[in-house]
MIDREN-601304 format. One record per residue (C-alpha): y negated, x, z negated; residue in one letter. Coordinates in steps of 0.25 Angstrom, whole numbers, plus 5000, padded with zeros to 4 digits. Layout:
# MIDREN-601304
YXZA
...
# end
This chain:
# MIDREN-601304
507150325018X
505950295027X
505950375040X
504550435043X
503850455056X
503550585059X
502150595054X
502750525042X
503750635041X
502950725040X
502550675027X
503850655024X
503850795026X
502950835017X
503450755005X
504650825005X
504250965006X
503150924994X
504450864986X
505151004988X
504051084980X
504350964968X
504751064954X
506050984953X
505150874945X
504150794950X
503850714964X
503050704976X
501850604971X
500850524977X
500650474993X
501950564995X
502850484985X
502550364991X
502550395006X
503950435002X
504550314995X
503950235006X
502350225008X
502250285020X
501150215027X
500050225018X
500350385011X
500650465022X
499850595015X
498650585021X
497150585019X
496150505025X
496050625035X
497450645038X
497650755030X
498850785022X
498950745007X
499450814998X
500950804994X
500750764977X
502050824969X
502050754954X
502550874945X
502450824932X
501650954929X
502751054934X
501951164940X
502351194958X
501551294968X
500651204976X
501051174991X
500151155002X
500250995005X
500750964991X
499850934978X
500450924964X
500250834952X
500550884939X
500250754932X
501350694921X
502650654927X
503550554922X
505050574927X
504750414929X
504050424939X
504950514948X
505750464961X
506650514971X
506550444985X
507250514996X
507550644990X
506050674984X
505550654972X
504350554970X
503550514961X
503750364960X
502850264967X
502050214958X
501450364952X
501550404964X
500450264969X
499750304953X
499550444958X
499050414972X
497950304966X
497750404955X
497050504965X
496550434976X
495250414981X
494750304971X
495250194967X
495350124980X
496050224986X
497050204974X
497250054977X
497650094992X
498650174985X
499150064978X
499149964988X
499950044998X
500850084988X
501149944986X
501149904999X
502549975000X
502849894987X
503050044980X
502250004967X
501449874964X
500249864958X
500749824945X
501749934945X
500650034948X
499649974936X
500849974927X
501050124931X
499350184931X
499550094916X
500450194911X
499850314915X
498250294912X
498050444908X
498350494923X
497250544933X
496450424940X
497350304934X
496050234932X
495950264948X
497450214948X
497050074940X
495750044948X
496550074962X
497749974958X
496649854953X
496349884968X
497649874975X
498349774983X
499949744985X
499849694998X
499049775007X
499549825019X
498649955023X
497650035016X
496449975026X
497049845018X
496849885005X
495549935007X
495049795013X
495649735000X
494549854992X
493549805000X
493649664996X
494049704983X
493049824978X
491849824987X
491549684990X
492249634977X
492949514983X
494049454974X
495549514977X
496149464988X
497549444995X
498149545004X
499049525016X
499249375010X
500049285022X
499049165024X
499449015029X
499348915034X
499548775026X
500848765032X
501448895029X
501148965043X
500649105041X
499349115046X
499249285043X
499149395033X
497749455033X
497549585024X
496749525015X
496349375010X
495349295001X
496049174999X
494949114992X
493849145005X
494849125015X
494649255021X
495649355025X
495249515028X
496049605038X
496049755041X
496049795054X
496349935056X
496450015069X
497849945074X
497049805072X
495949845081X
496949865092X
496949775100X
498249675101X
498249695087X
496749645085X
496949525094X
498149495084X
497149525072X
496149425080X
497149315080X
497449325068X
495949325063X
495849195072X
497049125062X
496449175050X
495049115054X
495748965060X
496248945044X
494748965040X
495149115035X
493749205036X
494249355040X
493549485038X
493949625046X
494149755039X
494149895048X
494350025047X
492850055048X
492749945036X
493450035027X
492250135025X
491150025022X
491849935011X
490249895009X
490349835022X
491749765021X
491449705008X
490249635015X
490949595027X
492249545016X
490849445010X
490649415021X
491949335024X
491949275012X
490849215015X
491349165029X
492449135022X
492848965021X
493048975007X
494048845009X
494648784996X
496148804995X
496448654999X
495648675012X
496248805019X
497148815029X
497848935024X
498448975012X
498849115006X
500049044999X
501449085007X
502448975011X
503548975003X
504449035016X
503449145013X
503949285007X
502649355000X
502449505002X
501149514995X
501649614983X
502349734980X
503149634972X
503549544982X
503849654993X
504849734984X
505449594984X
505849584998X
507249615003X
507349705014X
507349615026X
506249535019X
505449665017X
505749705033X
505149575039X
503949555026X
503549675027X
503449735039X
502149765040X
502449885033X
503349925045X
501949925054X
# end
């Protein structure tokens, strides 16, 4: 079982005594379900102000005395989607993920959801589809479907995801890659930028806090400097950025326009991997990888 820090074990905490009120039927649901079978990062059960969230009991209908700190969902239960990991009881991953996009925010919220739920390769984007398909009567699937047409496999924060938004949404640029390994015409690889246009030739990257710092922005720099010696145009994303998507979107058009627009037979870099490559673009191809392989591919997650 993962060991927690002690912030983390607070909310470890939490769970648990919320599992304890359970009727004997029913799971926890919700962030709490998946920060339990593993997504810990990114549903720690908190709002936007660091206030708690609620811990969300799925009861199937079955009526328990409300608890300070615990909310309750009387919504239609099947015993299908009932799991226990470590001793409580869950509802799986992918209805917990449905019920998470079902009430967020909007319908970009719920593509957060998603993609941070498949960034632990817990559900797929097909699986989750395949699932909101089968339950269209429920409470916000529409908000469900529009969030998983938004959501990305290979994103590795939510800053990330909403980038990819931007681009997608508010400036209405054509999808594009995310976290793709770029190279050079001889298999070195030149970097990993959070987001691409292949067709442009431009790459996007988010820089958060840690990447102001600074040895971490002279690595950032460096690295900008290899993109731009392979005629690769880069745009910036900050945090800042993130409340003015209007403004992105402009600065996104405007890189495109700097962009080299080079012919596939003329660039210097390619997004296609060496065959010595192993790709980690998917939830499918992650689920996929041995232990070892998972330990040295996907470190990142360990930062």
């Amino acid at each position: 079982m993962f060991v927690p820090s002690s912030v983390e074990l607070t909310i470890e905490q939490r769970i648990a005594e919320a599992s304890c009120l359970l009727p004997g039927w029913g799971g926890v649901t919700g962030w709490a379900s998946l920060h339990w079978q593993g997504a810990t990062s990114w549903f720690d059960g908190r709002y936007a102000d660091s206030t708690d969230r609620p811990v969300w009991l799925a009861v199937g209908g079955d009526d328990i005395r409300p608890q300070p700190g615990v909310a309750i969902s009387a919504e239609r239960l099947d015993p299908r989607d009932l799991v226990t990991v470590d001793g409580i009881a869950l509802t799986s991953a992918v209805r917990s993920t449905c019920f998470e996009m079902r009430y967020a925010k909007d319908a970009r919220r719920a593509a957060v959801v998603l993609s941070m739920v498949a960034y632990y390769d817990l559900v797929s984007i097909d699986e989750l589809a395949e699932y909101a398909a089968r339950h269209s009567g429920w409470t916000g699937i529409p908000q469900c479907r529009a969030g998983i047409g938004l959501a990305e496999e290979n994103c590795w924060s939510p800053a990330e995801v909403d980038m990819v938004l931007v681009w997608k949404v508010d400036a209405e640029l054509p999808p594009p890659l995310c976290n793709q390994p770029l190279f050079d015409l001889v298999g070195n690889h030149i970097g990993t930028p959070d987001l691409v246009d292949v067709e442009a030739g431009v790459i996007g990257q988010y820089d958060g806090g840690l990447h102001l710092a600074g040895a971490q922005r002279a690595i950032d720099e460096r690295a900008e400097e290899r993109y731009r010696d392979f005629g690769l145009e880069c745009f910036t994303m900050v945090a800042a950025d993130r409340s003015n998507p209007g403004r992105m979107a402009e600065r996104m058009h405007a890189a495109r326009k700097r962009a080299l627009w080079e012919a596939e037979s003329h660039r210097r870099w390619t997004a296609v991997p060496p065959p010595w490559w192993t790709p980690t673009t998917t939830v499918e191809l992650r689920r996929a990888l041995d232990a070892d392989q998972q330990a040295r591919f996907l470190r990142y997650r360990a930062a």
